[in-house]
PDB file of N, CA, C and O in Angstrom:
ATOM      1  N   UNK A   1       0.853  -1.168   0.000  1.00  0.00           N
ATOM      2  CA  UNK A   1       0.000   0.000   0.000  1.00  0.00           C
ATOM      3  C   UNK A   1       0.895   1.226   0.000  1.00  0.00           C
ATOM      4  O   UNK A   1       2.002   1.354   0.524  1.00  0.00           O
ATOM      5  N   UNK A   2      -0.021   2.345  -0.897  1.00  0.00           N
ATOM      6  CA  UNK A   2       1.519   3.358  -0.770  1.00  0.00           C
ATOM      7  C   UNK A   2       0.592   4.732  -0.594  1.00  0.00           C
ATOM      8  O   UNK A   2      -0.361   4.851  -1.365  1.00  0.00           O
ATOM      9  N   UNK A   3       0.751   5.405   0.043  1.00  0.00           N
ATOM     10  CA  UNK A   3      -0.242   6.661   0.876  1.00  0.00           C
ATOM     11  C   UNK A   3       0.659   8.133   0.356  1.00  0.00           C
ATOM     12  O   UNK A   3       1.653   8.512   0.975  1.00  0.00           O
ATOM     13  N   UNK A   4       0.114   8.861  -0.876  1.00  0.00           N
ATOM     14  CA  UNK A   4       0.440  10.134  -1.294  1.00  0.00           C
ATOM     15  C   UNK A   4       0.971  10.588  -0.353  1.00  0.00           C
ATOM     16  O   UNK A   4       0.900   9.896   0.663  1.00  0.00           O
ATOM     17  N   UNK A   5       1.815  12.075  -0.242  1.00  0.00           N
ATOM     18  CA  UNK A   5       2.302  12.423   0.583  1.00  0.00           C
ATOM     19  C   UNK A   5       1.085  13.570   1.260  1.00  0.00           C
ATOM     20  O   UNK A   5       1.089  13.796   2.470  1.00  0.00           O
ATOM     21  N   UNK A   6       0.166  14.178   0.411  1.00  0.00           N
ATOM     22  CA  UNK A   6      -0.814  14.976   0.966  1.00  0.00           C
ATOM     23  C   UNK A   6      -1.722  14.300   1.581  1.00  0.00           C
ATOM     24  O   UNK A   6      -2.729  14.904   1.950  1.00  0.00           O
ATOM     25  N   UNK A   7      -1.586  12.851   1.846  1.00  0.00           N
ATOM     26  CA  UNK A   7      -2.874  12.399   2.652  1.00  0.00           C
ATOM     27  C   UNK A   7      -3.934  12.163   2.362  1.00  0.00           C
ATOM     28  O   UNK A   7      -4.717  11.542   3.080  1.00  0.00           O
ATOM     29  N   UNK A   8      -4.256  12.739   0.923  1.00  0.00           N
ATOM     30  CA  UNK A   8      -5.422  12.139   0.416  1.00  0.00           C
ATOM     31  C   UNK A   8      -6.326  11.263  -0.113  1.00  0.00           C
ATOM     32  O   UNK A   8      -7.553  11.253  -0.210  1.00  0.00           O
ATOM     33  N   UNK A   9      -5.241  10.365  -0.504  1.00  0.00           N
ATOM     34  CA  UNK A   9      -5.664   9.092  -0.979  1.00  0.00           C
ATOM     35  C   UNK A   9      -4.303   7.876  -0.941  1.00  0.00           C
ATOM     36  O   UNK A   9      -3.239   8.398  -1.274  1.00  0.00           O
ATOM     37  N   UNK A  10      -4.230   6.864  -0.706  1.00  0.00           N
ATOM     38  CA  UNK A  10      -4.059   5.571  -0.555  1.00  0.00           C
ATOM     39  C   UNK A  10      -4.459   4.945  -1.538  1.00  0.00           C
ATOM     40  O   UNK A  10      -5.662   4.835  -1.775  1.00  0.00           O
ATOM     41  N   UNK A  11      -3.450   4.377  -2.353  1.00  0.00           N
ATOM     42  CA  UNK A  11      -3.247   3.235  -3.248  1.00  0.00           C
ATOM     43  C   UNK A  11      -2.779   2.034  -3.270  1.00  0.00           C
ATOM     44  O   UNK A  11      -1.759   1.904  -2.592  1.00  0.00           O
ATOM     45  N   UNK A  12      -3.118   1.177  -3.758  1.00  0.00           N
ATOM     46  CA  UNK A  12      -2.896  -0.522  -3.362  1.00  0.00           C
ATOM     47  C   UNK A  12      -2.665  -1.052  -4.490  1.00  0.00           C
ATOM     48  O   UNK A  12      -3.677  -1.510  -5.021  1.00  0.00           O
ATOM     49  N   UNK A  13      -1.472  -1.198  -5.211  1.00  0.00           N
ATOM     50  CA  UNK A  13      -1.081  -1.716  -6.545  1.00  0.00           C
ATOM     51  C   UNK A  13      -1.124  -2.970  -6.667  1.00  0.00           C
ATOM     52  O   UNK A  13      -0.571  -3.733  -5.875  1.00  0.00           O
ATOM     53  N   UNK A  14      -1.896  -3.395  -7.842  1.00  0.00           N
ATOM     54  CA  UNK A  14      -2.248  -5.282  -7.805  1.00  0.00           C
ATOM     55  C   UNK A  14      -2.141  -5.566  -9.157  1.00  0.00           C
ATOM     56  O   UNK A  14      -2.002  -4.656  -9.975  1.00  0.00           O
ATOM     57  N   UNK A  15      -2.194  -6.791  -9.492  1.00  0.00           N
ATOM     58  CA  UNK A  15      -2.058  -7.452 -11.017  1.00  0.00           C
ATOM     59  C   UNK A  15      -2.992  -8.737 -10.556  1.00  0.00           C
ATOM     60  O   UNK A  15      -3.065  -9.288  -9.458  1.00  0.00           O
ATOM     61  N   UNK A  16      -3.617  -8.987 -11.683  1.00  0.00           N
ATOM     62  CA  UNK A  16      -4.523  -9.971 -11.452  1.00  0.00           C
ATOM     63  C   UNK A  16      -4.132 -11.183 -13.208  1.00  0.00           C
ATOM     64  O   UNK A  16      -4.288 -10.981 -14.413  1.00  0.00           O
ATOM     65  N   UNK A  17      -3.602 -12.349 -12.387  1.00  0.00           N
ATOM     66  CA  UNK A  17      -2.950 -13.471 -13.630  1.00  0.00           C
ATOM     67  C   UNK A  17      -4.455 -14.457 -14.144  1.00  0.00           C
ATOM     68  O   UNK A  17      -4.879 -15.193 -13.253  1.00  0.00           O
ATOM     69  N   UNK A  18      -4.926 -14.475 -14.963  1.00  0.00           N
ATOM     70  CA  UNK A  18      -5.594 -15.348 -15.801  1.00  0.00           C
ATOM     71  C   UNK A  18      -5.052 -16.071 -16.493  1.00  0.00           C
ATOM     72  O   UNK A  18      -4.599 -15.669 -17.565  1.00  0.00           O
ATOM     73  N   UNK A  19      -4.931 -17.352 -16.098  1.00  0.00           N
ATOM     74  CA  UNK A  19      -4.345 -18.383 -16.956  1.00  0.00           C
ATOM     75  C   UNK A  19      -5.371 -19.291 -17.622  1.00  0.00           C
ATOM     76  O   UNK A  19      -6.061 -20.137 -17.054  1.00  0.00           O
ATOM     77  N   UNK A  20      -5.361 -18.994 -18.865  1.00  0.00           N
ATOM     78  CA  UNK A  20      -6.358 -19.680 -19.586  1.00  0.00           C
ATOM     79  C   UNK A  20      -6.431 -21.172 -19.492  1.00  0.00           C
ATOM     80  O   UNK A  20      -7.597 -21.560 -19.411  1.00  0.00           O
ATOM     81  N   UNK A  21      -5.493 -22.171 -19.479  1.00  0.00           N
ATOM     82  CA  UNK A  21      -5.156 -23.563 -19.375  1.00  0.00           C
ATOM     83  C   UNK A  21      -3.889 -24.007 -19.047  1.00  0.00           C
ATOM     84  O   UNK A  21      -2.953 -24.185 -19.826  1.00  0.00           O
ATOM     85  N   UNK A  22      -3.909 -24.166 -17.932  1.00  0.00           N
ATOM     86  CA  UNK A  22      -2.469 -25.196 -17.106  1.00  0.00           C
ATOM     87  C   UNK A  22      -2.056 -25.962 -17.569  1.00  0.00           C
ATOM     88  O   UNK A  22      -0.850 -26.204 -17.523  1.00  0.00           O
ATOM     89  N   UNK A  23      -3.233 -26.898 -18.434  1.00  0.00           N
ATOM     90  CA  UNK A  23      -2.480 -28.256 -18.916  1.00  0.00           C
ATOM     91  C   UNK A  23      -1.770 -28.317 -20.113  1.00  0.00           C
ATOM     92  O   UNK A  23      -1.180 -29.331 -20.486  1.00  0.00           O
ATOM     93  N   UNK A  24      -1.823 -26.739 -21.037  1.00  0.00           N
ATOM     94  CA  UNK A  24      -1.144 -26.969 -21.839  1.00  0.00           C
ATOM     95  C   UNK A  24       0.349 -26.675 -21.518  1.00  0.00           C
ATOM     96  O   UNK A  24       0.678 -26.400 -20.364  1.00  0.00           O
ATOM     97  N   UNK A  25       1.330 -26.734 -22.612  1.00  0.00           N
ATOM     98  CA  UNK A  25       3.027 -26.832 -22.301  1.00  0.00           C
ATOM     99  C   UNK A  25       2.977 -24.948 -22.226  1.00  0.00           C
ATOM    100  O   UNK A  25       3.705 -24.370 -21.418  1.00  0.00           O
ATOM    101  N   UNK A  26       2.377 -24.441 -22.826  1.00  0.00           N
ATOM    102  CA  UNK A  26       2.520 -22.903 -22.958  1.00  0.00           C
ATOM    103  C   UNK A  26       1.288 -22.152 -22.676  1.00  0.00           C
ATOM    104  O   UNK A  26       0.847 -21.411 -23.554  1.00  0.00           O
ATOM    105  N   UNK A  27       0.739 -22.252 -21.651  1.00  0.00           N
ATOM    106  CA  UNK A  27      -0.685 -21.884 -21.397  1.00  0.00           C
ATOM    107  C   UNK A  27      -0.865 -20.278 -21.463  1.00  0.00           C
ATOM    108  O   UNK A  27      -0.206 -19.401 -20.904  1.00  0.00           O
ATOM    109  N   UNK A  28      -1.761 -20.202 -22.161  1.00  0.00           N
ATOM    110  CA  UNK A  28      -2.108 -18.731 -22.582  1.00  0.00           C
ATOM    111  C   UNK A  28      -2.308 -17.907 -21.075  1.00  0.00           C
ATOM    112  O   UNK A  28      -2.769 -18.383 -20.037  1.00  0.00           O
ATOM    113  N   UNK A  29      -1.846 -16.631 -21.296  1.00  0.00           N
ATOM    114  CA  UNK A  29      -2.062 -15.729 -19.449  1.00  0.00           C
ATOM    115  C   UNK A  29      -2.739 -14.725 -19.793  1.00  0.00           C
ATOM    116  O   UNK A  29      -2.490 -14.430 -20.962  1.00  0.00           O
ATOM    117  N   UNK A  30      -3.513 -14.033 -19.296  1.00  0.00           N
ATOM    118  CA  UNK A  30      -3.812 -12.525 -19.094  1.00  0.00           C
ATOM    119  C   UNK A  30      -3.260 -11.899 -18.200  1.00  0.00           C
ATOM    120  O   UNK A  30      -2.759 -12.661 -17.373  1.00  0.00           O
ATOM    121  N   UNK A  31      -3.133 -10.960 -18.008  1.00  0.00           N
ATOM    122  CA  UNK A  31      -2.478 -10.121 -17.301  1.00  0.00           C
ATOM    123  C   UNK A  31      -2.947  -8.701 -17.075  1.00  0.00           C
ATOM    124  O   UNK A  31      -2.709  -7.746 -17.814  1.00  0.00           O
ATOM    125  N   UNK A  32      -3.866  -8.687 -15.602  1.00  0.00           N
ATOM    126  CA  UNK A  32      -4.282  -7.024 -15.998  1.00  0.00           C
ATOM    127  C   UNK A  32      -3.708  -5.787 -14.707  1.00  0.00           C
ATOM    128  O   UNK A  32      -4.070  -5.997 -13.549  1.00  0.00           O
ATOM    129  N   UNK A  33      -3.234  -5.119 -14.870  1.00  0.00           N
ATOM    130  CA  UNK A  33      -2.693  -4.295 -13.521  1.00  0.00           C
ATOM    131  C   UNK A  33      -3.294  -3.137 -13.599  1.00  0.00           C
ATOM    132  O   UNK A  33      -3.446  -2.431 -14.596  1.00  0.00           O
ATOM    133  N   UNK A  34      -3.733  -2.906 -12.200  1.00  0.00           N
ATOM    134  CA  UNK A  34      -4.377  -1.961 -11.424  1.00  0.00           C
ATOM    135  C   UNK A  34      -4.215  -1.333 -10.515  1.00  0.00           C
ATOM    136  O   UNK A  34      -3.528  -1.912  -9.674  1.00  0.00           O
ATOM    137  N   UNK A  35      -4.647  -0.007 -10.148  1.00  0.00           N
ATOM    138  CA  UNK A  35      -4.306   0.786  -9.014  1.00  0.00           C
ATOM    139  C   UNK A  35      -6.027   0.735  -8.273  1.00  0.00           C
ATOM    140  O   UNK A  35      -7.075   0.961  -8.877  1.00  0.00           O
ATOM    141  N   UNK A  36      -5.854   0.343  -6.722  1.00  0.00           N
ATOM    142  CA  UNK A  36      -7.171   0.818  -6.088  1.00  0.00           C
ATOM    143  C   UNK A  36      -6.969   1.779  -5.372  1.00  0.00           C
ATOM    144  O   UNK A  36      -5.952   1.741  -4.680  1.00  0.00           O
ATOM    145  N   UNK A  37      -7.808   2.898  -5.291  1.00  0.00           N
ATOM    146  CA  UNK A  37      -7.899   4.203  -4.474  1.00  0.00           C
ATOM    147  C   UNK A  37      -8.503   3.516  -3.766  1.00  0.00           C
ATOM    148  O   UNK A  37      -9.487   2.936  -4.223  1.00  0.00           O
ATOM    149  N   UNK A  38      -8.026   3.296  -2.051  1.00  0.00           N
ATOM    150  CA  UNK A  38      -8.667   3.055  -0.853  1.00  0.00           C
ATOM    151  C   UNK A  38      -9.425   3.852  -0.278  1.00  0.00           C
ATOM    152  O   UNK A  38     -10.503   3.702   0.296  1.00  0.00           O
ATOM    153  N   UNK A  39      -8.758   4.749  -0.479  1.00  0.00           N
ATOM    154  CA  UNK A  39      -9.640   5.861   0.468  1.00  0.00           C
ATOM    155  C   UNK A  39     -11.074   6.553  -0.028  1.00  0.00           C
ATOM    156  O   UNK A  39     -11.915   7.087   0.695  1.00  0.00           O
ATOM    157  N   UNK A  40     -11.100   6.413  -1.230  1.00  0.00           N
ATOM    158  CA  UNK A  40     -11.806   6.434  -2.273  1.00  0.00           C
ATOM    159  C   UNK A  40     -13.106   5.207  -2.073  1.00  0.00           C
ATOM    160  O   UNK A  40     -14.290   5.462  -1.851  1.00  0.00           O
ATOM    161  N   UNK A  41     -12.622   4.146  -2.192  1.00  0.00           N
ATOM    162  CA  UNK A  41     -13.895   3.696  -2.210  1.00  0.00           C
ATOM    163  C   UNK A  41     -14.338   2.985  -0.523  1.00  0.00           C
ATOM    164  O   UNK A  41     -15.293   2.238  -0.309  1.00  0.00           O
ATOM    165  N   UNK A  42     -13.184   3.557   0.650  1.00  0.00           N
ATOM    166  CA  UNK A  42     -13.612   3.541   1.961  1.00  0.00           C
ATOM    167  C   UNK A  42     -14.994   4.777   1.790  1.00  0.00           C
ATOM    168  O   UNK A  42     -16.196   4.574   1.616  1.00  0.00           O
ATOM    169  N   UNK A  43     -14.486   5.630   1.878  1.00  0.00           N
ATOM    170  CA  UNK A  43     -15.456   6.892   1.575  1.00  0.00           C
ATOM    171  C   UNK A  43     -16.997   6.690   1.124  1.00  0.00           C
ATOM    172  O   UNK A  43     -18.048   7.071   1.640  1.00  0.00           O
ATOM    173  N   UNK A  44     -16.633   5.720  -0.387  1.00  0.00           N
ATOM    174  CA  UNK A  44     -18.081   5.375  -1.513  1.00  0.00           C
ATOM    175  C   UNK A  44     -18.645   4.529  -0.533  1.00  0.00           C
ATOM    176  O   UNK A  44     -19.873   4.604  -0.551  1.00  0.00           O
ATOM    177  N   UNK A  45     -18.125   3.622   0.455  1.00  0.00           N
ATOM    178  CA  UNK A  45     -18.788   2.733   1.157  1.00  0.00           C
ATOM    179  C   UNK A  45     -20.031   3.334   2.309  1.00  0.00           C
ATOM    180  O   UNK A  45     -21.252   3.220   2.421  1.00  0.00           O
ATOM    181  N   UNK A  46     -18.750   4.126   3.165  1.00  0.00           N
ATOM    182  CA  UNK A  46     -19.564   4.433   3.889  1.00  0.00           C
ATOM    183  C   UNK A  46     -20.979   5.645   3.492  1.00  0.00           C
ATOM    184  O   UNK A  46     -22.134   5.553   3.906  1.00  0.00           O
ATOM    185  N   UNK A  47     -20.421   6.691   2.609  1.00  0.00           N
ATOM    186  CA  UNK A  47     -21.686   7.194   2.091  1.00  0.00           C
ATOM    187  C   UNK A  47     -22.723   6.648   1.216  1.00  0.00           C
ATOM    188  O   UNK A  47     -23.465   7.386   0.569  1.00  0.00           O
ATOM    189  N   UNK A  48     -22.797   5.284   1.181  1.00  0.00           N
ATOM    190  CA  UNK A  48     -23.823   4.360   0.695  1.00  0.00           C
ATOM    191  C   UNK A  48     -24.137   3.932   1.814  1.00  0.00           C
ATOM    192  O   UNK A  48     -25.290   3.503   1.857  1.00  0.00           O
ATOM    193  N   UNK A  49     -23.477   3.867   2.894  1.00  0.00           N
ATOM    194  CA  UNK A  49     -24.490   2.982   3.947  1.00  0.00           C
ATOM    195  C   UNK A  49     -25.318   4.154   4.878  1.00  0.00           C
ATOM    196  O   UNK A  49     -26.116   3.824   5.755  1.00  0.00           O
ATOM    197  N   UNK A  50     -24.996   5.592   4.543  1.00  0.00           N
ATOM    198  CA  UNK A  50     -25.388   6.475   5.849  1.00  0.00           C
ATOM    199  C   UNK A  50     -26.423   6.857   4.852  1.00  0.00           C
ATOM    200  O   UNK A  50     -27.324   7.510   5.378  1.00  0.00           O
ATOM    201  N   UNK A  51     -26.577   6.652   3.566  1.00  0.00           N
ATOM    202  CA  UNK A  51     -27.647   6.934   2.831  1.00  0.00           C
ATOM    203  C   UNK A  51     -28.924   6.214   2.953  1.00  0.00           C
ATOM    204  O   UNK A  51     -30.030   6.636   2.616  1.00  0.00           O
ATOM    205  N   UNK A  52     -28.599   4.939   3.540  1.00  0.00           N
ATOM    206  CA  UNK A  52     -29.778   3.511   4.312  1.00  0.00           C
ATOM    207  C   UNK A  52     -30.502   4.461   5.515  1.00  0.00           C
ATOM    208  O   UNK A  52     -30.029   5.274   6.309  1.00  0.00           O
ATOM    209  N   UNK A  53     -31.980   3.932   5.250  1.00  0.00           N
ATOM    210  CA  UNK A  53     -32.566   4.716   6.446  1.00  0.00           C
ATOM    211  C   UNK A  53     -31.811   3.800   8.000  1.00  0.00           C
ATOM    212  O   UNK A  53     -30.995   2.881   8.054  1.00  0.00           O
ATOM    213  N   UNK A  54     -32.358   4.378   8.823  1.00  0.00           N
ATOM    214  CA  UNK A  54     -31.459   3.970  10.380  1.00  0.00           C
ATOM    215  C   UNK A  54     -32.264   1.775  10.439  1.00  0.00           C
ATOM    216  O   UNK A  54     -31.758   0.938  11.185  1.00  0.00           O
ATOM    217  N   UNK A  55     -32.983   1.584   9.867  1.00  0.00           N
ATOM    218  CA  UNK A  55     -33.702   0.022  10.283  1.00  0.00           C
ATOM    219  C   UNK A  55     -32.254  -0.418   9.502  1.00  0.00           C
ATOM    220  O   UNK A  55     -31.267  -0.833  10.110  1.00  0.00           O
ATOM    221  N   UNK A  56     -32.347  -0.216   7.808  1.00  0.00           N
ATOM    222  CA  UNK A  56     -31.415  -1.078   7.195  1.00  0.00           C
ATOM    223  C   UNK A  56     -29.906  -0.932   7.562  1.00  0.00           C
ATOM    224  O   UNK A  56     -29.173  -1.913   7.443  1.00  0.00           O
ATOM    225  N   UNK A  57     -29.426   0.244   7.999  1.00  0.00           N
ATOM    226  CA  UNK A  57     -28.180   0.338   8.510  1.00  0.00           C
ATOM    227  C   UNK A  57     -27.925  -0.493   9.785  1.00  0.00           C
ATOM    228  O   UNK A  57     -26.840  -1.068   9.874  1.00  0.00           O
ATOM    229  N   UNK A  58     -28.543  -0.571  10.466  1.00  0.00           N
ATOM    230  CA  UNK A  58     -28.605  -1.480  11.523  1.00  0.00           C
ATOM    231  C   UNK A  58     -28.543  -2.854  10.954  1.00  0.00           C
ATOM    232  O   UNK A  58     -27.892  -3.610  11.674  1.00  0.00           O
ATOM    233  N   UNK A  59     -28.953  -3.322  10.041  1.00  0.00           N
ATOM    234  CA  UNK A  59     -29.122  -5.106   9.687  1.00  0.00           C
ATOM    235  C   UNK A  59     -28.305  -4.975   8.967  1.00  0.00           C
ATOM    236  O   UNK A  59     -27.726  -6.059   8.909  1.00  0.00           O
ATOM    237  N   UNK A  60     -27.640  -3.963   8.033  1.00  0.00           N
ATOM    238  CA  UNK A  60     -26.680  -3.996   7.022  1.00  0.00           C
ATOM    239  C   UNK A  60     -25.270  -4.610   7.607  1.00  0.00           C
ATOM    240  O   UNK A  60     -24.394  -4.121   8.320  1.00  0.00           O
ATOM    241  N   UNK A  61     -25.445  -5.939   6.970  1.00  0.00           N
ATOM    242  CA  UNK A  61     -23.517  -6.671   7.818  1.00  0.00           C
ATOM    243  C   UNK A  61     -22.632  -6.092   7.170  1.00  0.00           C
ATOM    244  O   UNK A  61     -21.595  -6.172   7.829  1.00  0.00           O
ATOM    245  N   UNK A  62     -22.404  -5.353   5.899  1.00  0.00           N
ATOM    246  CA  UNK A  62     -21.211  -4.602   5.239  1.00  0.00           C
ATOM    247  C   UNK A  62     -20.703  -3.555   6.354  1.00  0.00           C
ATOM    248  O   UNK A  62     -19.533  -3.273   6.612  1.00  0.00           O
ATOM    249  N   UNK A  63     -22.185  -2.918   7.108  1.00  0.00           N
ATOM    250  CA  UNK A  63     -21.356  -1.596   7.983  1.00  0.00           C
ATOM    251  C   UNK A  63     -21.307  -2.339   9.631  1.00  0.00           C
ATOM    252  O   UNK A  63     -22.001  -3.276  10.026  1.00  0.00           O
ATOM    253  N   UNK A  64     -20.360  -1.652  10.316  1.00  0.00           N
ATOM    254  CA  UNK A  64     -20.056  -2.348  11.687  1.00  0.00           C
ATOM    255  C   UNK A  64     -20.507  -0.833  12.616  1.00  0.00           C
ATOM    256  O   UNK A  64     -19.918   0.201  12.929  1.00  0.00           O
ATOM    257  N   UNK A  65     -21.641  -1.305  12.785  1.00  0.00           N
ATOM    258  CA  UNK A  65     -22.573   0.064  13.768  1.00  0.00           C
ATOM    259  C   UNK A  65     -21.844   0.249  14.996  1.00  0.00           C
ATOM    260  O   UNK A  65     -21.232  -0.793  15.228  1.00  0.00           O
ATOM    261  N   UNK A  66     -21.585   1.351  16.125  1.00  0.00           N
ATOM    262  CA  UNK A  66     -21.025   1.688  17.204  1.00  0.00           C
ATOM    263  C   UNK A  66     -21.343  -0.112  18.113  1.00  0.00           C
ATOM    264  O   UNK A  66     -20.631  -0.814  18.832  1.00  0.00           O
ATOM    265  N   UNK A  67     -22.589  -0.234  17.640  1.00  0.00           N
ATOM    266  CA  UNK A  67     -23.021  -1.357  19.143  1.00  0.00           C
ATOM    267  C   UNK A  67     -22.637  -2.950  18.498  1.00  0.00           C
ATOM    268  O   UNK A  67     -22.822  -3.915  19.240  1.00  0.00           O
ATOM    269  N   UNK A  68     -22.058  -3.190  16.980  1.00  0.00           N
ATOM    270  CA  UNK A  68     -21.511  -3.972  16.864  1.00  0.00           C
ATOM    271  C   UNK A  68     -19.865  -4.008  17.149  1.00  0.00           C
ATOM    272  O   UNK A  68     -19.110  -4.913  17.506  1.00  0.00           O
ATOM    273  N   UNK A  69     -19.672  -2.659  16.838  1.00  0.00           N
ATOM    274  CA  UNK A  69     -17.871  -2.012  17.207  1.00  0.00           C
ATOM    275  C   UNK A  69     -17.144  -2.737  18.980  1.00  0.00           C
ATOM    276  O   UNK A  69     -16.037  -3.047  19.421  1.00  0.00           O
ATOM    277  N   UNK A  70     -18.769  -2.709  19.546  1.00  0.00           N
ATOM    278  CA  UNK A  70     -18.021  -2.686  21.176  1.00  0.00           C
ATOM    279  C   UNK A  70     -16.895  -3.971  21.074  1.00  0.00           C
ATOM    280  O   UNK A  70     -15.686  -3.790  20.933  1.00  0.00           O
ATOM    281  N   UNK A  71     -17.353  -4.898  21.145  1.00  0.00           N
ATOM    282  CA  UNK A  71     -16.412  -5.699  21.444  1.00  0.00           C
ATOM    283  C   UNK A  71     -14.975  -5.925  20.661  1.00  0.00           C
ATOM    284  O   UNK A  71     -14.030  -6.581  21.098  1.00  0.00           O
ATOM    285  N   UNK A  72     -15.025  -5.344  19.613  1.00  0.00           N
ATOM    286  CA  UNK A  72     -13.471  -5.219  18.422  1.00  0.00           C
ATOM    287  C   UNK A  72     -12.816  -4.117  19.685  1.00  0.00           C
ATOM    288  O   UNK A  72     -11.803  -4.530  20.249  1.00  0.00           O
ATOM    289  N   UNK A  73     -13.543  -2.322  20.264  1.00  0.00           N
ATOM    290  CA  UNK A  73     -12.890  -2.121  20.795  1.00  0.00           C
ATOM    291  C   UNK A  73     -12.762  -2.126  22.108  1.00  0.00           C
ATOM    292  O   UNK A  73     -12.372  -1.281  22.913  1.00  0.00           O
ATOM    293  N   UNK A  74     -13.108  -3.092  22.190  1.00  0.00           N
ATOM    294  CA  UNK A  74     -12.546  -3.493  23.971  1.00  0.00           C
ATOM    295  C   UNK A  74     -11.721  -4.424  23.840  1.00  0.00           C
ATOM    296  O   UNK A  74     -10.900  -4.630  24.734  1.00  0.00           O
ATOM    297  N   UNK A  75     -11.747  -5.021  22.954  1.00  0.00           N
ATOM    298  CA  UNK A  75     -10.244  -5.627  22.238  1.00  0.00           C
ATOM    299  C   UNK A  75      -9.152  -5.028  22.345  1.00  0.00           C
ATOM    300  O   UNK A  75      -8.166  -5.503  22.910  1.00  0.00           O
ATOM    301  N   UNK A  76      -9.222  -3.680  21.697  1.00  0.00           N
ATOM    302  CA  UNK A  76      -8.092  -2.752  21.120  1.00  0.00           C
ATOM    303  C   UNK A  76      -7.875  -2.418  22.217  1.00  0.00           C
ATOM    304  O   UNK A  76      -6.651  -2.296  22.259  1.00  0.00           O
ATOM    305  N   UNK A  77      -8.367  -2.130  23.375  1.00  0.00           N
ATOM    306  CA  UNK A  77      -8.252  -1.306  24.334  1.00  0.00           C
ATOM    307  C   UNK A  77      -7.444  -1.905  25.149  1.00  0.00           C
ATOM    308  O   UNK A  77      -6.392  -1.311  25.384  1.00  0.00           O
ATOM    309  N   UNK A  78      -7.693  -3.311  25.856  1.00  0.00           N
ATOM    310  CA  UNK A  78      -7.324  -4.297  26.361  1.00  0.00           C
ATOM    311  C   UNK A  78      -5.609  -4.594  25.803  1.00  0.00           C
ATOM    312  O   UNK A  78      -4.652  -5.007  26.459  1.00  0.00           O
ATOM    313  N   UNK A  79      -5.666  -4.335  24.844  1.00  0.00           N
ATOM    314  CA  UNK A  79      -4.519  -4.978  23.595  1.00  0.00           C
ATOM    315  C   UNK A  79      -3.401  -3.396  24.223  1.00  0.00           C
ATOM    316  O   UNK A  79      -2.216  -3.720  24.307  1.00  0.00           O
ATOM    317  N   UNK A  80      -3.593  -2.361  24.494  1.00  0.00           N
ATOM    318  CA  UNK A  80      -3.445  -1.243  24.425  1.00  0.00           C
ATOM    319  C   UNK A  80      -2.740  -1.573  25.731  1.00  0.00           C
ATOM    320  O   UNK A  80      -1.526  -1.717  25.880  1.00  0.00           O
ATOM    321  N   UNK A  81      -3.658  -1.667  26.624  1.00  0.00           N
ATOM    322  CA  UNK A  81      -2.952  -1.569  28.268  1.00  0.00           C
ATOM    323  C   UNK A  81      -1.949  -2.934  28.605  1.00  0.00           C
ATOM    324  O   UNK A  81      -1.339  -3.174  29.647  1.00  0.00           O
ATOM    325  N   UNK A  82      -2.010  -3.754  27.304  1.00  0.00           N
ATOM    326  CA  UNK A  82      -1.316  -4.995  27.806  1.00  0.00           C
ATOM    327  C   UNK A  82      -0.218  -4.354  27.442  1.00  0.00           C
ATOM    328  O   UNK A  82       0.477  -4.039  28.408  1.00  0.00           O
ATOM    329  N   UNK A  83       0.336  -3.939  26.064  1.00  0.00           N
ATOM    330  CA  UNK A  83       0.946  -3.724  25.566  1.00  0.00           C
ATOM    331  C   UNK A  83       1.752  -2.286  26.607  1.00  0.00           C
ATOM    332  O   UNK A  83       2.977  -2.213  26.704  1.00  0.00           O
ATOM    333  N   UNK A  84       0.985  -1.460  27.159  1.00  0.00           N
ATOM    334  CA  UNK A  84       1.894  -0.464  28.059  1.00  0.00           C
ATOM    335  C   UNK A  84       2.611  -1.153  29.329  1.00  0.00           C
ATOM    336  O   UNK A  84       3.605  -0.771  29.947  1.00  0.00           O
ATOM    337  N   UNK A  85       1.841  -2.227  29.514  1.00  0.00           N
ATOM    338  CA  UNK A  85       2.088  -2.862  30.632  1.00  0.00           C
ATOM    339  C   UNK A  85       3.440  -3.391  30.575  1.00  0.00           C
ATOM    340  O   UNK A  85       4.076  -3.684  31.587  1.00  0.00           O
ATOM    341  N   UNK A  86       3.850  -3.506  29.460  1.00  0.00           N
ATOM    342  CA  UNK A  86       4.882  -4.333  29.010  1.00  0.00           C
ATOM    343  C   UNK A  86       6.821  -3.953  29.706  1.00  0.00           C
ATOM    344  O   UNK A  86       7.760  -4.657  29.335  1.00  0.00           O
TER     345      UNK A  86
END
C-alpha cells in the first residue's frame, strides 16, 4: 500500500494473472494491472451505507454500527494496556 504524501488518498497496486489452461506446455495468461484508491472507495462505502434509512443500517452486515464495534474495541483497548504494561 503506498499513501500520497498529501494524505489524500491511498493506493494498493495489484495485477490480477488469468491463466487460460495449465495443462497446456505454454498456457495462454492474461495479465491485468491496477491501481485501487482506498480511500476512495472507503469513503463510496460508507456514504452508501449512511444513505440507508437507520432500520437497514442497523441489519446492514457490510457496515459495523457503534453497538456492533463494542467488542473489536474493547479488544483494542485491552490490547493497548497490555501492551503499556509491558
Amino acid at each position: 500500500m503506498k499513501y500520497d504524501a498529501s494524505g489524500e488518498f491511498a493506493v494498493r497496486p495489484g495485477k490480477l494473472t488469468i491463466i487460460e489452461n495449465d495443462r497446456q506446455a505454454t498456457p495462454e495468461k492474461l495479465e491485468l494491472k491496477f491501481v485501487e484508491d482506498q480511500l476512495l472507495s472507503m469513503n463510496c462505502t460508507i456514504y452508501n451505507a449512511f444513505n440507508q434509512s437507520q432500520e437497514k443500517f442497523e441489519q446492514d452486515v457490510s457496515v459495523l454500527s457503534l453497538r456492533r464495534y463494542v467488542p473489536i474495541g474493547q479488544q483494542i483497548m485491552m490490547i493497548q494496556k497490555l501492551w503499556e504494561e509491558r
